[in-house]
N, C-alpha and C positions, 0 to 999 in steps of 0.2 A: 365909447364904452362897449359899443355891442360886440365891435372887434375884438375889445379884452375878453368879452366872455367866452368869444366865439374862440379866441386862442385857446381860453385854461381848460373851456370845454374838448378842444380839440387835446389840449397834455393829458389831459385825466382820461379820455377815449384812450389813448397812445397807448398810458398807465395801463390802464384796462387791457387793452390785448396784450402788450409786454405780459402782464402776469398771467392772464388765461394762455398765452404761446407757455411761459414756464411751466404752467400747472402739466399741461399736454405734454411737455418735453418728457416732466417725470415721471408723467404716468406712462407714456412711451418706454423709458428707460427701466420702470420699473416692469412694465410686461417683459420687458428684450431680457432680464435679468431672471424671474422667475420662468422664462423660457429655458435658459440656459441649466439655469437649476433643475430644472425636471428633467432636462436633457441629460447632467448630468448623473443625475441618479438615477434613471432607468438604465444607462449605462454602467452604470456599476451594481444594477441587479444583475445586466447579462452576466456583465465579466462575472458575478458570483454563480452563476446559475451555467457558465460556460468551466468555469475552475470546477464546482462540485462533479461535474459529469466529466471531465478527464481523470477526477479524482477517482470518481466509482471508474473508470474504463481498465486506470492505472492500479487498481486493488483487485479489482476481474484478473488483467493480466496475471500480475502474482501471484493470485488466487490459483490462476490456469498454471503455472511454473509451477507451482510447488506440489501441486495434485498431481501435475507429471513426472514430478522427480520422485512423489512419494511412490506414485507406480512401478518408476524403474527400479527404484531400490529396493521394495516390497520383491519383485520376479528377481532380481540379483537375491534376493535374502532367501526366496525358495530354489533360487540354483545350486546357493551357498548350502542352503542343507540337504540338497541331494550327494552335494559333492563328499558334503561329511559325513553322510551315512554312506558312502562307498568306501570312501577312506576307512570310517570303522570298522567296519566290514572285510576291509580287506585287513586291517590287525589283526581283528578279532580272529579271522583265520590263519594269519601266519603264525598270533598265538598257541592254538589251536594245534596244527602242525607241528610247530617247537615241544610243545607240552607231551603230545606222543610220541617225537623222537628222544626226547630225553625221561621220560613218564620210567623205564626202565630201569635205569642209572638209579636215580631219585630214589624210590624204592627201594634199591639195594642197599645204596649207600645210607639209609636210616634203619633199615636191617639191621645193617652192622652197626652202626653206631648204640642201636636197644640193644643187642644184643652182646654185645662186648661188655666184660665187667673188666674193671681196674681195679686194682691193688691200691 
């Protein structure tokens, strides 16, 4: 009889560590997995914290492009109005010159036009 107990004693011992090895299995498993988890999501704060700052690098750029073009085009738009006040300029005086060569004509020919009466 002592052997029988001594067996069931030894199955229910067995019992016993079988289930305390599984309880450890899963609390093992459960570390290994909330490990992973944090790993993952620290990792996807970088990647967000590594995206927003190429984000800002990539809007600076642009930012830098277009301040540049607004300059070139700003010194082009004051070129552009020197060139047309030369050009005016240069009308307005061949205006100017036409209006004296022909200033003579002009006058006569409205002389005569007040002056002439018709039947």
């Amino acid at each position: 009889m002592t052997d029988l107990r001594f067996l069931a004693n030894m199955d229910s011992s067995r019992g016993q560590n079988g289930i305390q090895s599984l309880l450890a299995a899963e609390q093992e498993a459960q570390q290994i997995v909330n490990a992973a988890r944090n790993a993952k999501l620290a990792r996807l704060k970088q990647a967000k914290e590594e995206a927003e700052k190429e984000v800002a690098e990539f809007r600076a750029q642009m930012e830098a492009d277009y301040q540049r073009k607004l300059t070139e085009t700003s010194g082009d738009s004051g070129a552009n109005v020197k060139r047309l006040e030369k050009e005016t300029d240069a009308k307005i005086q061949h205006l100017k010159t036409e209006a004296e060569r022909i200033s003579s004509d002009v006058v006569d020919m409205l002389l005569k036009h007040v002056t002439t009466v018709r039947y």
